[in-house]
N, C-alpha and C positions, 0 to 999 in steps of 0.2 A: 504494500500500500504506500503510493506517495505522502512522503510527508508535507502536511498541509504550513503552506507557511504563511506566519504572523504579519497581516497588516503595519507598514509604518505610519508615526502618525501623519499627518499632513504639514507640510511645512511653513511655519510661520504660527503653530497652534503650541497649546503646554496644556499640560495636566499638572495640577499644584497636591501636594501634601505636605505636610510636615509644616515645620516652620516659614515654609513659602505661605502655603495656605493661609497661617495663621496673622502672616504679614497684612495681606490683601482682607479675610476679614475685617479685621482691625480697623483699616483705613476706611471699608464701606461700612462700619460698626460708629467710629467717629464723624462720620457724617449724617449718618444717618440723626445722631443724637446732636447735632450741631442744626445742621438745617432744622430740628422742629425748634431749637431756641429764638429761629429767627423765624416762624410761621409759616416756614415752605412746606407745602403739602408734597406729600410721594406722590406719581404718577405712574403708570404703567402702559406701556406699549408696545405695538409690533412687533417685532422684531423684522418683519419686510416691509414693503410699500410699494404702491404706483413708483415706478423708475421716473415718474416726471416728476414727483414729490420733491425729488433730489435733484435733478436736473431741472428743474426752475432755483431752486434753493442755490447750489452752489455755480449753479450757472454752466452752461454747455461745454466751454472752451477749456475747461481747466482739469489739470489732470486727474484728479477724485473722479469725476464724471465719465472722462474720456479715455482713460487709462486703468483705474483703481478700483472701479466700483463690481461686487458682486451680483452680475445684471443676469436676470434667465429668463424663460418664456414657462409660465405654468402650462397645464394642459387645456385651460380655456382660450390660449391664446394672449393674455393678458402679459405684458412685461412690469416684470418685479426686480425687485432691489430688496437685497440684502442692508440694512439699513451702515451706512458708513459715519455716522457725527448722530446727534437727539435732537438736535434743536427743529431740524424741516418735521420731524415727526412730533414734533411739539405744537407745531405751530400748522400743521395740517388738524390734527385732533384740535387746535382750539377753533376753527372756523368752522369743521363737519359734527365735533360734539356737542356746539351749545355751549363752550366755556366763556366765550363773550359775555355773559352772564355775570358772572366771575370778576369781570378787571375792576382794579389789579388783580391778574391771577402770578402767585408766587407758588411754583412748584420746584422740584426736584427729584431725579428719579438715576440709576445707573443700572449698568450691566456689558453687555458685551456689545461689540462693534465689529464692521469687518470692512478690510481693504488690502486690493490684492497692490501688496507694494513690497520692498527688500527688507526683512527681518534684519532687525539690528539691536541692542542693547535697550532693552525698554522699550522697543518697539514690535508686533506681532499682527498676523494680517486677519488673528481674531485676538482683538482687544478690549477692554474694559476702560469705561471712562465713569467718572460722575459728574452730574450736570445738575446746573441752578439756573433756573429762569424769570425774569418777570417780565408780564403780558400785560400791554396796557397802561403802561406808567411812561409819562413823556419828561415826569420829572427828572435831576439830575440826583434828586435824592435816592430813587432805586438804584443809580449808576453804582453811590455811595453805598451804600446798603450789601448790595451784592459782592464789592471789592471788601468790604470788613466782615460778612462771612469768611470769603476766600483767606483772609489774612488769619482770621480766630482757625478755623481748619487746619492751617501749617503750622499753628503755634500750636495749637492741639493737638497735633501728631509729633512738634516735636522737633520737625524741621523746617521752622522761620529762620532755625542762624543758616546765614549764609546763601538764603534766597529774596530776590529785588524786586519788587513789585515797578513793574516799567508802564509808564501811561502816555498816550499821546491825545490827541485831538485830530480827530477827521471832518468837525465841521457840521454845516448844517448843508442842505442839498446846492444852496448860492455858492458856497462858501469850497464846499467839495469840487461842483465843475470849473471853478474859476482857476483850482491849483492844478485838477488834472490838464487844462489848457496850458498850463503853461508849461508845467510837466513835459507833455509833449513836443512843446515846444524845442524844451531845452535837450533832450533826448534828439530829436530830430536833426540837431545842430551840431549832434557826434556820433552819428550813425555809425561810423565808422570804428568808433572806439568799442563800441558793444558786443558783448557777446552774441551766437546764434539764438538761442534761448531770449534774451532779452530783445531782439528784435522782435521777435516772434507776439513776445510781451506787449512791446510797443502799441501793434493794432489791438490788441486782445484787451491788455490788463495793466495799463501803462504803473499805473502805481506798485506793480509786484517787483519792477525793477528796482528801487528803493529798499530794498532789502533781498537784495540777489546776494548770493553768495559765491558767486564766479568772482576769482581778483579781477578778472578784464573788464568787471563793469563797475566796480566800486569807486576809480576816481572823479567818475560820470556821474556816477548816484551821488556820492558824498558832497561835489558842488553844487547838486539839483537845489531847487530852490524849496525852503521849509514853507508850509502851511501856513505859519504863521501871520504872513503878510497879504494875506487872502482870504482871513477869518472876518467873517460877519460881525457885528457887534452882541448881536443876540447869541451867535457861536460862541466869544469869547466869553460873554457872562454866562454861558453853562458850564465851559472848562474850569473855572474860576469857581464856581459853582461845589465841582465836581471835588475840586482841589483842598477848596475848603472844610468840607466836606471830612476827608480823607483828613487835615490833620488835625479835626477836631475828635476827631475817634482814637489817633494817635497812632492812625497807619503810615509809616514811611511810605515812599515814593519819589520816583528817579523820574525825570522825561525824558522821552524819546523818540525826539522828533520825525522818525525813520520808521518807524512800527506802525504800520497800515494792513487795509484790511483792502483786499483787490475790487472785490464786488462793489457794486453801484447802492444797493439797500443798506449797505455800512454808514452809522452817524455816528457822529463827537466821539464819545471815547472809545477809546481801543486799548489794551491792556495785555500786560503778559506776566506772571510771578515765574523770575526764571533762575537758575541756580547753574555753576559750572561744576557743577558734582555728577552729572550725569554725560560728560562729554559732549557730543555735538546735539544729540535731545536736553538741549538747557532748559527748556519749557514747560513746568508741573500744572500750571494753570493756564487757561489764552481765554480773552473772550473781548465783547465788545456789545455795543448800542447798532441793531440792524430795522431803525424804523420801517423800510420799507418790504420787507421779506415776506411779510403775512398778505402786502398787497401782489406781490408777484405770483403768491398760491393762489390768488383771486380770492382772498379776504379783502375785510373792509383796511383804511387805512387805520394802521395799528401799530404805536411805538415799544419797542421789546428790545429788553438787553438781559444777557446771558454767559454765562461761562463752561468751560469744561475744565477736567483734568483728569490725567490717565492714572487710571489705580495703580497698573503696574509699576509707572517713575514714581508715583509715592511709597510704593510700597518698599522700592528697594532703598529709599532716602531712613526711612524710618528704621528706628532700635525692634530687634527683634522682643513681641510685647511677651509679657509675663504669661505662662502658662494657668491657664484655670487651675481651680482646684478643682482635682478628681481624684475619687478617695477608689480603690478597687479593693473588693471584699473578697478574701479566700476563706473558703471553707478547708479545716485542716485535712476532711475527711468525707468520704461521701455519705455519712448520717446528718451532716448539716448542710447538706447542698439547698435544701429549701428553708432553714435557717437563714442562711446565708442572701438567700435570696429575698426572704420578709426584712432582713437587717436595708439592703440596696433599695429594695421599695420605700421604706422608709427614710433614709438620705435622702434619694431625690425626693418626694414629696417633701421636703424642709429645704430644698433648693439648690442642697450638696447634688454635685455630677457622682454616679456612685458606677464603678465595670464591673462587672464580673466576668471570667475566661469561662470558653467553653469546656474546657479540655485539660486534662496535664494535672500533676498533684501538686499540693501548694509549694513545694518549691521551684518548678517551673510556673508557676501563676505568679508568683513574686519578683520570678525574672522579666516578667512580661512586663510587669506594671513597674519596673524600673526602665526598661526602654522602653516603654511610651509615655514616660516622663511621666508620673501619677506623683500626686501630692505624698502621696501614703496609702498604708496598705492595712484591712482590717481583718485580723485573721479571726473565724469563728473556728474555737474549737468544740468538741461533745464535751459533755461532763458525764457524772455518774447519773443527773437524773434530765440528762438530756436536755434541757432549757441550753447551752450551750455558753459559751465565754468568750470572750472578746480582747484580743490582745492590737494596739496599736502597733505598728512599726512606721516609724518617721522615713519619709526620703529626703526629705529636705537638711540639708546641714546648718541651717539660720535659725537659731535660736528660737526670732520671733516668729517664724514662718511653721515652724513647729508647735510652739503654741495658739498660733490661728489654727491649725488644721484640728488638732486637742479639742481646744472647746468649739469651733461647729460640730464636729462627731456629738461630743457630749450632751451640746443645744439639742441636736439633730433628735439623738436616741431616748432624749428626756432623764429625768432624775432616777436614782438611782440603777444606771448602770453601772453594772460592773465592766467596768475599761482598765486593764493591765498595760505596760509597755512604755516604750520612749523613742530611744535612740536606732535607728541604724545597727542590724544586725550580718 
């Protein structure tokens, strides 16, 4: 008989355990409890779409669309997309659900993402991001709001040292075409110096060139002319706005007068919390103010700004977090296998994680529950009149870490247990 051989996984994909796993938990566990501090509701969505959802959203010409996106044909005929960013799928459900109702509507929601692009360090072409939105608010105050979640989030995980929260201003719509004009201008006047790519740019996407990462084009972009001398006055008192905003909450922030957003539905601010800890993925958070994006779905005219950030660059930024506490019960013998198992019923109903192994006599059970890192270990043994005895064994070597484990056992089993034991045997 041929032997049947094992599927590899696909590339660009991971399977997490262990202290990976516990990484990326973690990071969708502090948000989770972050975002309700600030009133954003969870959301839940697709995971596919109308392929136009996306292709109006990020626009035809650009590479997610044209090159990256996981596009197929179901069997009605219908083309679907694998959803690649949250935000289009956000903003398609607030026009087709009824959440106009809603604005401000403050949501957030994560999970996984998919884009066929080159796997690299924190990067994977099924990814995980979390995302914050607010629908409906034209104020500069959601701008603010949104950027000091993002900032309590990194301080809450742990890794704010060492990461910039960078902000620029794209404007209001007067304000945007008057610099893309000139932009072009100024581009067109060193054609020559340009890279292939950023010609290409030129018709398409003139402002992506401003933040190319080709040397050949950077002495070009870096003379181009900043925004600033083309900002509206109502533009400038949003930034201002926004700014102030920011450090009366007591978020740092850097400008960046180079950090744009290519699309036409992009307004005023634009933002990045970025860190040189992750190599050339410097970016844990991006986001920006895209008033006109819900009108391009053919919603009504509707101002929204939002952010992302990849779990996986969080996760790998952050200290691996402290293991639960998980107490694993051995029974010393098989007369107290159902002892042992009313003792586990009882832990978790008082909130203790409690294992017990299938298999193996309690000295291979106690090896088990040392390599899966168990707080400690409760051995039930028989007695003479069978009610059974309870020996702790610590695996913790911390004093205090030993004494928390002690008394929730004790809390857990109520008074008058008899509990023997301590240390590490």
């Amino acid at each position: 008989m041929a032997k049947i051989e094992t599927p590899r996984p696909i590339r660009g994909t991971q399977s997490m355990l262990g202290e990976e796993q516990e990484r990326f938990a973690h990071v969708v566990a502090t948000f989770d409890r972050v975002r309700r501090l600030y009133g954003f509701q969870r959301v839940e969505l697709p995971v596919f779409e109308s392929t136009a959802v996306f292709a109006r959203s990020l626009g035809e010409s650009t590479d997610v669309v044209s090159k990256e996106m996981y596009t197929f044909e179901d069997r009605g005929g219908d083309s679907l997309t694998l959803r690649p960013e949250f935000t289009a799928g956000i903003c398609r459900a607030y026009i087709t659900e009824g959440w106009q109702q809603f604005a401000p509507l403050k949501v957030a929601t994560h999970g996984p993402l998919f884009r066929y692009e080159r796997p690299q360090k924190g990067r994977f072409r099924q990814f995980h991001q979390l995302d914050a939105e607010i629908i409906g608010a034209s104020e500069p105050g959601a701008d603010v709001e949104l950027l000091v979640l993002a900032d309590q989030l990194l301080k809450e995980l742990g890794v704010s040292e060492g990461v910039t929260l960078t902000l620029n201003t794209l404007g209001d719509a007067a304000s945007r075409d008057a610099w893309r004009a000139a932009l072009i201008a100024h581009f067109e006047a060193h054609r020559d110096q340009l890279s292939e790519e950023s010609l290409d740019r030129l018709s398409r996407n003139p402002l992506r060139i401003l933040d190319s990462k080709d040397p050949r084009d950077r002495p070009v972009a870096d003379s181009a002319p900043d925004i600033d001398a083309y900002l509206t006055d109502e533009a400038r008192g949003f930034f201002e706005k926004v700014t102030d905003g920011l450090n009366a909450a007591g978020v740092a922030w850097e400008r960046n007068a180079r950090l744009v957003r290519g699309l036409d539905y992009y307004r005023h601010t634009a933002f990045e919390f970025i860190t040189d800890r992750l190599g050339a993925q410097g970016t844990v958070v991006g986001g920006g103010r895209y008033d006109g994006l819900i009108e391009n779905l053919g919603g009504p005219v509707t101002p929204a700004v939002g952010w992302a950030a990849g779990i996986e660059r969080l996760a790998m930024l952050i200290d691996a977090p402290r293991a639960d506490m998980i107490i694993s019960v051995v029974p010393d013998n098989l007369e107290v296998e159902d002892e042992a198992q009313r003792i586990a019923a009882q832990l978790r109903a008082s909130g203790i994680s409690a294992d017990v192994a299938f298999r193996g006599n309690a000295k291979k059970r106690v090896e088990l529950a040392k390599k899966r890192k168990h707080r400690g270990v409760l051995i039930v043994r028989a007695t003479s009149d069978q009610t059974g005895k309870l020996y702790l064994q610590h695996l913790d070597e911390n004093q205090s870490d030993r004494d928390e484990v002690r008394t929730a056992v004790l809390l857990a089993l109520g008074p008058g247990t008899n509990l023997s034991g301590g240390g590490p045997r």
